[in-house]
C-alpha positions in Angstrom: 68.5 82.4 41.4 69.7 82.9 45.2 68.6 82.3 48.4 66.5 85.4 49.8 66.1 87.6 46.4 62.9 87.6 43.5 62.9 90.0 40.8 59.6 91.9 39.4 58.5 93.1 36.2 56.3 96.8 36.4 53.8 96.7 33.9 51.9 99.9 32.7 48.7 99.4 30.7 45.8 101.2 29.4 42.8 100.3 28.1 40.9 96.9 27.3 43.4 94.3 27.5 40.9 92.3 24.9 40.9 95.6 22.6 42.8 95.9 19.5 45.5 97.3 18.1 47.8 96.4 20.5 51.3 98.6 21.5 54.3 97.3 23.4 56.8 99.1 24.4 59.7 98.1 26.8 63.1 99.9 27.6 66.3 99.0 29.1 66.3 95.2 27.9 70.0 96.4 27.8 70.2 97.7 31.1 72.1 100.4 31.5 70.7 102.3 28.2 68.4 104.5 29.7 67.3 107.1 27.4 64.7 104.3 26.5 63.1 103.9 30.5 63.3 107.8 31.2 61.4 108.5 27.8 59.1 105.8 28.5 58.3 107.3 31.9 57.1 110.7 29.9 55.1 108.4 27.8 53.2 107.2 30.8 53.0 110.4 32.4 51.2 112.2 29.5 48.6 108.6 28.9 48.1 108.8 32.8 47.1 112.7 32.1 44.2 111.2 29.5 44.3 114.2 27.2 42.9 111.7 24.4 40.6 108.0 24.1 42.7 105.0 24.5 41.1 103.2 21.3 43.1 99.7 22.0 45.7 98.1 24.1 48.9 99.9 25.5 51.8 98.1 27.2 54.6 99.8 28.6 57.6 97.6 30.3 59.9 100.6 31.5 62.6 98.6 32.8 62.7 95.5 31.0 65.6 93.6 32.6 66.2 93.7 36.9 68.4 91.3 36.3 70.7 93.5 34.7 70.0 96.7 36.4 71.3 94.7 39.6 74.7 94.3 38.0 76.4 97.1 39.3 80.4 96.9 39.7 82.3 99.8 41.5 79.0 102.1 41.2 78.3 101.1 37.4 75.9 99.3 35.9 77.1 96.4 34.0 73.6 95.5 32.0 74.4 94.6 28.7 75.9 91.0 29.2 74.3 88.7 32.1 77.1 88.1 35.0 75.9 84.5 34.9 76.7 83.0 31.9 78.2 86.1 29.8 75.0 86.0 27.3 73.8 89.3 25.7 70.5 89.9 27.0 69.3 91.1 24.0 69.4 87.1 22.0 68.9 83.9 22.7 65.4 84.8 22.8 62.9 81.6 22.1 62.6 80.4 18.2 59.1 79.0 18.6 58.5 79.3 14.7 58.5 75.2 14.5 56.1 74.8 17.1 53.7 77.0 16.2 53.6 75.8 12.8 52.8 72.5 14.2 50.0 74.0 16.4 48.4 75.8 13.3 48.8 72.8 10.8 46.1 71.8 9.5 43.4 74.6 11.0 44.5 77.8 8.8 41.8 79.0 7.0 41.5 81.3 4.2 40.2 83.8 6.5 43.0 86.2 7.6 41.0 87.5 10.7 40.6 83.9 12.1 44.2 83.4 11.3 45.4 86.0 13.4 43.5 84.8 16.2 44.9 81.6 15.8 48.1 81.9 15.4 48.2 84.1 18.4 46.8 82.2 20.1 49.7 79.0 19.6 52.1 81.7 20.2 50.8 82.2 23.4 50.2 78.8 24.4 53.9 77.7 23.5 55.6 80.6 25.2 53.4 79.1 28.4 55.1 76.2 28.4 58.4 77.7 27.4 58.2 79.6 30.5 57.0 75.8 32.6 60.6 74.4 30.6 62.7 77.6 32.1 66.2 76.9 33.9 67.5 80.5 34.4 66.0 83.3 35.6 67.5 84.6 32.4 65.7 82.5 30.2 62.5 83.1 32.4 62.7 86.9 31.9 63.0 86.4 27.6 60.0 84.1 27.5 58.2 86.2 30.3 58.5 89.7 27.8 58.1 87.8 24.7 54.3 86.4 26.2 53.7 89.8 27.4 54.6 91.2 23.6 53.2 88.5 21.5 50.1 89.8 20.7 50.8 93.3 19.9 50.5 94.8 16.6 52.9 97.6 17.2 56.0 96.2 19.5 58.7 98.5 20.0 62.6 97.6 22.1 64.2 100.9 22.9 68.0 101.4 23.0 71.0 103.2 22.0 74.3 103.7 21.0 77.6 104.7 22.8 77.3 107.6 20.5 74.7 107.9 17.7 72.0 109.3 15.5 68.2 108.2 16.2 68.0 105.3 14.3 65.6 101.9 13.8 66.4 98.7 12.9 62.7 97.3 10.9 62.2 93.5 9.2 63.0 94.9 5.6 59.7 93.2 4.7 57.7 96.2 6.5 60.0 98.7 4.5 59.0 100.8 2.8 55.1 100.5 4.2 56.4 101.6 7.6 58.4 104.3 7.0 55.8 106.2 8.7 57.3 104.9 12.2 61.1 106.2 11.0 59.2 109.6 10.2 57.4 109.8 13.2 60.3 108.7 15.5 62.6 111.5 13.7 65.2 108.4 12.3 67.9 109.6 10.5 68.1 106.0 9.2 66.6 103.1 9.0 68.9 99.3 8.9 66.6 96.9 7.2 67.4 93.3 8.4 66.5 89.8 7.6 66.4 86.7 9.5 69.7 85.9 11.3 68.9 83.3 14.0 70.7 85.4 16.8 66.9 86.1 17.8 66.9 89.8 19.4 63.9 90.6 20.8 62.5 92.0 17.3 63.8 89.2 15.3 62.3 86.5 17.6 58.6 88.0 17.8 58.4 88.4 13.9 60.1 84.8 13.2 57.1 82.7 13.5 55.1 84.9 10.9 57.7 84.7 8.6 58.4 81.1 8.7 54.1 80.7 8.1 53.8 83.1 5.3 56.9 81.3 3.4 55.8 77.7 4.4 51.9 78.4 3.7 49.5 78.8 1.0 46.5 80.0 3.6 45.7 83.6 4.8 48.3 84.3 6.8 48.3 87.8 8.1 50.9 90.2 8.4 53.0 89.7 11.7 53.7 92.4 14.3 55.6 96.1 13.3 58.2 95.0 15.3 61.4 97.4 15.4 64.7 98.4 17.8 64.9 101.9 18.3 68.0 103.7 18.9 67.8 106.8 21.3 70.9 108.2 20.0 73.6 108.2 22.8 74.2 106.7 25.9 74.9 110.1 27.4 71.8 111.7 25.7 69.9 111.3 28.8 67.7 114.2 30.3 64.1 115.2 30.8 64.0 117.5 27.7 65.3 114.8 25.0 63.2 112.2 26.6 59.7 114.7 26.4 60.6 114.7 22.7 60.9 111.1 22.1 58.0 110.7 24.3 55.9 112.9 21.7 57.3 110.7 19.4 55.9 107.7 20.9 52.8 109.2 21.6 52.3 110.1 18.0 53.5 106.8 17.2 50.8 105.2 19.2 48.2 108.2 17.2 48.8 106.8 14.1 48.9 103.1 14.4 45.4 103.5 15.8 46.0 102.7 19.6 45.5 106.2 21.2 42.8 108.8 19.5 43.3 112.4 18.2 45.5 110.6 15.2 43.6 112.5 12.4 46.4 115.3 12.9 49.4 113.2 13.3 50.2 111.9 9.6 53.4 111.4 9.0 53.8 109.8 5.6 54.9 112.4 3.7 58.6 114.4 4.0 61.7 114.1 2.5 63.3 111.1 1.5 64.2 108.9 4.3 67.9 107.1 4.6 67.1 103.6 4.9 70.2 101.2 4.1 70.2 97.1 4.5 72.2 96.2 7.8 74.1 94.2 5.2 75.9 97.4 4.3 76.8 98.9 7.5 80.2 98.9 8.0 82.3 99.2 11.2 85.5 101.5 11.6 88.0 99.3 13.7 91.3 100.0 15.3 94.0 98.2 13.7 96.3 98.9 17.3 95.3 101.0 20.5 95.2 104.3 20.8 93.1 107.5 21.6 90.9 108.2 19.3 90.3 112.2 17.5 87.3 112.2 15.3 87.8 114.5 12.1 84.1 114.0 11.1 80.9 114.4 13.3 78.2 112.6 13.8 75.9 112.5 10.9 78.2 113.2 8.9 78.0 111.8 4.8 81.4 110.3 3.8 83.2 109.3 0.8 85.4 105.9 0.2 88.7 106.7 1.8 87.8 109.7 3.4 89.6 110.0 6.7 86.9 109.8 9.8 88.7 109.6 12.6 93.4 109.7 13.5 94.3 107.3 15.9 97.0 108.3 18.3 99.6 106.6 20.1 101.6 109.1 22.4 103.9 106.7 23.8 105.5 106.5 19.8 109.0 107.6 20.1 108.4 109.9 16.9 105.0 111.7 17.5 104.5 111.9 13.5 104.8 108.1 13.1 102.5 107.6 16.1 99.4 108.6 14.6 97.3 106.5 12.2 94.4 108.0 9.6 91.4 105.8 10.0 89.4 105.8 6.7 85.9 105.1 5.4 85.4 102.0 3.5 82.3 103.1 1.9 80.2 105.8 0.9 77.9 106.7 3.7 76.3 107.9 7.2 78.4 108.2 10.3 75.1 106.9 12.5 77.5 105.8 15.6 80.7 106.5 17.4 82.5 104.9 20.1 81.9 106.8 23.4 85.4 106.1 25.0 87.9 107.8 23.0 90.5 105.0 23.8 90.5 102.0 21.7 91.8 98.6 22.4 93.3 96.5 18.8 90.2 95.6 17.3 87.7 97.8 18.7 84.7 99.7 16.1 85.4 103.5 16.4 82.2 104.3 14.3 79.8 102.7 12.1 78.2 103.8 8.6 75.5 103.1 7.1 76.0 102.0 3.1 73.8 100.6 0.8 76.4 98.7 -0.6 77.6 94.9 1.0 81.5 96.1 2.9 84.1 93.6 4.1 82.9 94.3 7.6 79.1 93.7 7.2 77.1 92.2 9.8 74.4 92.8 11.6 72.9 94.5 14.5 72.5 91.1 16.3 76.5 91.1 16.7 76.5 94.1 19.2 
């Protein structure tokens, strides 16, 4: 996008490109969340080391956006929003549901196998010319990591919170068959979404099996596990953590049938698992600034009404009437807090996952 620069995307992979199942992993689509790249580069450490048989097709993006790893402002990194145009990196990914539905009519068959073949194949042929069509460099980067995702079975976005728990976001049409991926990954919840038309990353490589298996009366195969994973905090960065989440991964990888030695990796059974529709969360805001002291911690299960968090105003001319008790509005997990403990008049202090519907519910697409 200026004169004298190009950007580059490294690519790990292991074994046949042509084999299947199929993992993709990429980190930092947000930039400058890098528990995600630094546990990814354990991950290809220990599959560079070969201790087991790649049985199908591994993809590892480390750093999924230059673009926003080159956004640095008085020595930080500014990588969550593009410079450009003020987008989110992680939506406006490409809705090519329609399209591909228009490629595939007519040649479904009532075998699912040939199904999948051909509908991945239209995905891939329409994300080409999506990528002919590109304007932005930003647009080319989305199409360019959704073409190298597209055929994966297992497809995985890490990131994380300011603060916060590990956590998933999953289709809540894979829920509860996959809860072996929040066991394996250690979640301490899992926020089941639905269509929303923001398309994240997750949302837009699972959109064009969903709009075939409620439009279609043939075969049509499941889509992609396609999830976000939350590395806890944006601080939680260090070689220890990431080794653990790299096992994770690794296990991960075991048990969907992509790397061998998954015979002694089960993880489907355990306790019960917290898993809560996004619907439900809902975010703690700040009615006026202030500092922010947190009276519960993370992970922490709260009542309606209990007090989470006092917000302070020092400046108040009577300290007692400058401070102001922050409640929960619903039964729940504390899964995330703010980071900064200053918060500017509407800002979320923490989030809690409910399986109720709140006043504040939204979804994960509105970060």
């Amino acid at each position: 996008m200026s004169l004298g620069t190009e950007r580059h995307l490294a690519v790990h992979t292991y074994g046949d490109p042509d084999a299947s199942p199929k993992a993709y992993l990429q980190g930092g689509l947000h930039a400058g969340e890098l528990p995600g790249p630094l546990a990814l580069h354990h991950l290809i450490r220990r599959l560079d080391a070969g201790e087991d048989e790649i049985l199908g097709h591994v993809m590892i993006v480390p750093v999924a956006n230059p673009i926003g790893q080159s956004q640095v402002l008085r020595g930080a990194m500014v990588g969550r929003f593009a410079e450009s145009d003020g987008s989110n990196f992680n939506r406006g990914f490409p809705d090519v549901s329609r399209e591909v539905a228009d490629v595939v009519a007519g040649r479904l068959s009532t075998d699912p196998d040939a199904n999948l073949v051909l509908v991945r194949e239209a995905i891939a042929d329409v994300l080409a010319d999506r990528a002919e069509s590109a304007t932005s460099e930003i647009d080319y980067l989305r199409v360019t990591l959704m073409r190298l995702a597209c055929d994966a079975d297992l497809a995985l976005d890490l990131h994380c919170e300011e603060e916060g728990l590990v956590h998933l976001y999953l289709d809540k049409t894979l829920w509860p068959a996959e809860q072996r991926l929040a066991r394996t990954l250690a979640s301490e919840v899992t926020l089941l979404t639905d269509v929303t038309g923001s398309m994240s990353f997750d949302e837009a490589l699972g959109t064009p099996w969903r709009h075939l298996a409620g439009g279609a009366a043939e075969a049509i195969p499941a889509g992609p596990v396609v999830s976000t994973v939350e590395l806890r905090g944006a601080a939680d960065v260090g070689d220890a953590l990431a080794e653990e989440d790299a096992d994770r991964l690794y296990r991960a990888l075991q048990i969907y049938g992509v790397v061998g030695g998954g015979e002694e990796s089960a993880a489907e059974d355990g306790p019960a698992l917290w898993a809560m529709p996004v619907e439900g969360m809902e975010r703690v805001t700040a009615p006026t600034p202030g500092i922010i002291s947190f009276r519960v911690p993370l992970g922490a299960e709260v009542e309606e009404g209990q007090p989470i968090a006092d917000l302070i105003d020092p400046t108040a001319d009577d300290p007692a009437e400058g401070r102001l008790e922050l409640t929960a509005g619903c039964a729940g997990l504390v899964y995330a807090r703010r980071a900064q403990r200053f918060a500017p008049t509407g800002a979320t202090v923490a989030k809690i996952a409910s399986d109720r519907t709140t006043a504040s519910a939204t979804t994960h697409l509105t970060d």
